[in-house]
C-alpha positions in Angstrom: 77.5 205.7 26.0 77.4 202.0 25.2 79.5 199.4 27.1 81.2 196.2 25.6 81.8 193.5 27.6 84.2 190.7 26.4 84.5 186.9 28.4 86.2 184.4 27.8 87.6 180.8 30.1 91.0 180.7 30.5 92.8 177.5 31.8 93.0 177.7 35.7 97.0 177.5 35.2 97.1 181.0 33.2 98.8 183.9 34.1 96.0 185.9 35.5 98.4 189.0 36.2 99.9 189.0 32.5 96.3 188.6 30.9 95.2 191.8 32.5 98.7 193.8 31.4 97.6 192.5 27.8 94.2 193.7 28.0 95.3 197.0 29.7 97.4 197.7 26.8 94.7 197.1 24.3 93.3 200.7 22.6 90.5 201.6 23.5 91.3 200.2 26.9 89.2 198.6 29.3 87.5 200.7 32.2 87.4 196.9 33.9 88.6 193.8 34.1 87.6 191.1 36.7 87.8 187.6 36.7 89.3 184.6 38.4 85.1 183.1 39.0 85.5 179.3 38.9 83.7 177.8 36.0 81.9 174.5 36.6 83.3 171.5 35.1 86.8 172.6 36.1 89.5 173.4 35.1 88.8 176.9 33.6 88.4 180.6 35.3 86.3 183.0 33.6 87.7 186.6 33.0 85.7 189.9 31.3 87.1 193.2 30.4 84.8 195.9 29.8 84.9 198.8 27.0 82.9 202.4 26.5 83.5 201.6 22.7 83.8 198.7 20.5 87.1 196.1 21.8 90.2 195.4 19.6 89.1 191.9 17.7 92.2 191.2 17.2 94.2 191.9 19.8 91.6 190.0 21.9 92.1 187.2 19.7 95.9 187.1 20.0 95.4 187.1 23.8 92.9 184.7 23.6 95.2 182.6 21.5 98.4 183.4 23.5 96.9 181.9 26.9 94.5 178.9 25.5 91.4 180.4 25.7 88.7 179.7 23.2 88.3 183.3 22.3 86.5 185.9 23.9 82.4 186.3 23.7 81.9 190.2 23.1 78.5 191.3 24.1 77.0 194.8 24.1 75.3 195.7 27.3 72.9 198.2 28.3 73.8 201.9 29.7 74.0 200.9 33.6 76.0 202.0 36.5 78.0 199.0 36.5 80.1 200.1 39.7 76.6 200.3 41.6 75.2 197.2 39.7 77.8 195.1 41.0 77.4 196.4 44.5 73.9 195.5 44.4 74.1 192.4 43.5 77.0 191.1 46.0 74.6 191.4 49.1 76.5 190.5 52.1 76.9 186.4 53.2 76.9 185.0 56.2 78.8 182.1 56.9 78.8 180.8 60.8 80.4 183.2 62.5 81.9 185.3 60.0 79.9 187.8 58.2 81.2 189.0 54.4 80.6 192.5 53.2 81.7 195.1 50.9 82.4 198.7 51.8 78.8 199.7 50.2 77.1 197.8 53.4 79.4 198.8 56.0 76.2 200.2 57.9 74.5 197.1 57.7 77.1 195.0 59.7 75.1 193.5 62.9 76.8 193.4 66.3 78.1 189.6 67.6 79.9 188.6 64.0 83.2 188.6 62.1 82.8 191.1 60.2 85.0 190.8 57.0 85.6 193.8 54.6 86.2 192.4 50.9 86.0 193.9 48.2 85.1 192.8 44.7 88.2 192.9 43.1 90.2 190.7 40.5 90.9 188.2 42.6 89.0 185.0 43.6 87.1 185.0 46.6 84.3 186.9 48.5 82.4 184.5 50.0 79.8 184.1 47.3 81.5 181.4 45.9 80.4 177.9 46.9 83.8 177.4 47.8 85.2 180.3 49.6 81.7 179.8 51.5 82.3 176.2 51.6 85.9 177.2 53.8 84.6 179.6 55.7 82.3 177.4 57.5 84.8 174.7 57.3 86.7 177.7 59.5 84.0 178.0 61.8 83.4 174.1 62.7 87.5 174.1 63.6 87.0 176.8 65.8 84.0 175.2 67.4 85.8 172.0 68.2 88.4 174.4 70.0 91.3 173.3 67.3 94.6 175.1 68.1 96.7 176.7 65.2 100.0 178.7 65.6 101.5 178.4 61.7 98.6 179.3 59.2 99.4 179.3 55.2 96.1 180.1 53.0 97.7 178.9 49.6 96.1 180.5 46.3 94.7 183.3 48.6 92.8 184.7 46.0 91.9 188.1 48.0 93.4 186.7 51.2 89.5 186.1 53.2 90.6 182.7 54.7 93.6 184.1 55.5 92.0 187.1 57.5 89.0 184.5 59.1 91.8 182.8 60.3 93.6 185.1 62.0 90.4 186.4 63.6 89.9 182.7 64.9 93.6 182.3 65.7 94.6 186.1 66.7 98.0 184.2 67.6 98.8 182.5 65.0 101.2 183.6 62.5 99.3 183.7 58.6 100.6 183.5 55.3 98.2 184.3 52.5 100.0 183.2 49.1 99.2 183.0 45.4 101.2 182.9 42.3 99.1 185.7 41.1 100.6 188.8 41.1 97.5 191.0 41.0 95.9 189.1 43.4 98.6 189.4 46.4 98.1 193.3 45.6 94.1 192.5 46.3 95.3 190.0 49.4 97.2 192.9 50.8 94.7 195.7 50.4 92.5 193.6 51.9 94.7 192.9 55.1 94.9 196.6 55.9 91.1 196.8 55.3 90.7 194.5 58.2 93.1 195.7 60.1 95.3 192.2 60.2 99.0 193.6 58.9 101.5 192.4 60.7 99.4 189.2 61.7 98.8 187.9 57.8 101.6 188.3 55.5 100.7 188.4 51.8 103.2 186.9 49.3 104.1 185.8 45.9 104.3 182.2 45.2 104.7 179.3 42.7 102.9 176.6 45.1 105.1 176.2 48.3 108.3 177.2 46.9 109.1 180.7 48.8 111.1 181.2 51.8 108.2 183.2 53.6 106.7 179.4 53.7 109.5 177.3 54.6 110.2 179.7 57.5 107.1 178.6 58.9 106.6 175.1 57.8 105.9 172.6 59.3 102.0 174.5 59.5 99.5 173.2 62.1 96.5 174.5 59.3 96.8 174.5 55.3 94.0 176.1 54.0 93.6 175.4 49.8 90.9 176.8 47.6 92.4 175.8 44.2 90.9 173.2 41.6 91.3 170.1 41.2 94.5 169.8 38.5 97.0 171.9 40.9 95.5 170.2 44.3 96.9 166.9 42.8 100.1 168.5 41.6 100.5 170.2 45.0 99.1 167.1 47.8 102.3 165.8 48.1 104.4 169.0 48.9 101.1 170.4 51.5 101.1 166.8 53.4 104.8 167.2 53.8 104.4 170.9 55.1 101.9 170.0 57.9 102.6 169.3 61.4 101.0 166.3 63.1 98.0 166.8 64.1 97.6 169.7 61.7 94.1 170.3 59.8 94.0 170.7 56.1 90.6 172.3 54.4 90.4 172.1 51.0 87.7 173.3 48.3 87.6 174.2 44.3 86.8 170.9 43.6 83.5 169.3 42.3 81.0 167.2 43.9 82.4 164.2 41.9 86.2 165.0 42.1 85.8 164.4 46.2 86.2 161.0 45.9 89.3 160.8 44.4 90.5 163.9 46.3 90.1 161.9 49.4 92.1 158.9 48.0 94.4 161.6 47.2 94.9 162.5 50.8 94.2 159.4 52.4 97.5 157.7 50.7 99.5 160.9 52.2 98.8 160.0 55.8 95.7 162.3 56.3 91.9 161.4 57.7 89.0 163.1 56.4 87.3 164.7 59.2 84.5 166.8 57.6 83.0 167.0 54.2 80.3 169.2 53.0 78.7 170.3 49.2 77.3 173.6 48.4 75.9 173.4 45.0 78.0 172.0 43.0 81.5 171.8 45.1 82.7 170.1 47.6 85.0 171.3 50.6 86.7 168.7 52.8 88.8 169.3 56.4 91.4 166.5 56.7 93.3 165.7 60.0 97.3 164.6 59.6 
């Protein structure tokens, strides 16, 4: 049986939740649909549904058209095991300390790591990313210089992994893991009970800080923020104001050029860049309030 694939970039603002209930009502419907992969140049996230016969043009086109996509790129692939393809390719990734896997290489976890179980999903983040890579290893050089946290918040959790590292780092602390993403709190808190951190990370629903979960806990002694640039600038204002003194901010999603400015950014709040590093083509910083 042939397999379609449609892609197409959506603006990093979009609904990624709604998108999906549109595709899932499409006929035939998709057997997939996985997305939220940072596209370079920012600003955009990639998404794909996938299709044992031929998509719905149209209705692609209306979604496309709906959200402020360009339009979806339909390709037919080969007859694979696409479940098993996938697998394959996410190998594990190391990343100081921690050590990323999937549930396909839980036999090949070695002894004297942080073993973390994520799944692909569709939701951002698992650890092959420059910048969820980028954080984690920002993670690891906190811990390292013995840096104390008691109030965590991992805003835009994606599938919660920072959220989880940190809780493994700070076992004390108490974690929020928020996005505004619907489907991808679902994927943050399948992924909590994975690792066994319920009750120490609590996954939430959010439109930047603005939930009650958050101001509970604010002021935070570490922000953690893996979003691009456009709604990092928005948000700087409202996550300098939510930090403690003293209190460490990572932040990634943002290209190697856009670190300048992201620095101004952060600088005129009150905050001092501690760290900075580039994978690729991103940048992730660790500022100090």
């Amino acid at each position: 049986m042939s397999t379609y694939s449609a892609i197409a970039e959506f603006p990093v603002e979009s609904e990624f939740g709604k998108i999906v209930k549109l595709l899932e009502s499409l006929a035939p419907e998709p057997t997939a649909v996985d997305g939220a992969e940072l596209v370079a140049g920012g600003g955009f996230v990639e998404i794909g549904a996938y299709f044992e016969e031929a998509p719905d043009l149209a209705g692609l086109a209306l979604i496309a058209k709906m959200h402020g996509a360009n339009g979806f790129k339909i390709s037919k692939l080969p007859d694979l095991d696409w479940v098993a393809k996938v697998q394959g390719e996410l190998v594990p990734v190391t990343a100081g300390r921690f050590f990323v896997y999937g549930s396909h290489d839980i036999a090949n976890v070695p002894e004297d790591v942080e073993p973390l179980l994520i799944e692909a999903s569709m939701a951002f983040g698992t650890g092959h990313h420059e910048t969820t890579l980028g954080c984690l290893l920002a993670l690891d050089c906190l811990a390292e210089h013995c840096v104390s946290a008691r109030r965590i918040l991992d805003l835009g959790c994606g599938t919660a992994v920072l959220a989880i590292a940190a809780s493994r780092i700070w076992p004390d602390a108490d974690v929020i893991a928020s996005d505004m993403d619907e489907v991808a709190v679902d994927v943050a808190i399948s992924n909590v009970a994975a690792n066994n951190a319920e009750g120490r990370v609590v996954c939430i629903q959010a439109d930047g800080l603005d939930h009650v979960e958050i101001a509970s806990l604010t002021p935070f002694n570490l922000v953690l923020v893996n979003i691009l640039k456009g709604p990092l600038v928005k948000l700087s204002k409202s996550i300098c104001k939510c930090m403690a003194p003293n209190a460490h901010l990572v932040v990634s999603g943002i290209l190697n050029d856009q670190s300048g400015e992201m620095i101004k950014v952060f600088g005129s709040a009150g905050l001092r860049l501690i760290d900075a590093r580039s994978i690729g083509e991103w940048s992730t910083l660790t500022f100090k309030k």
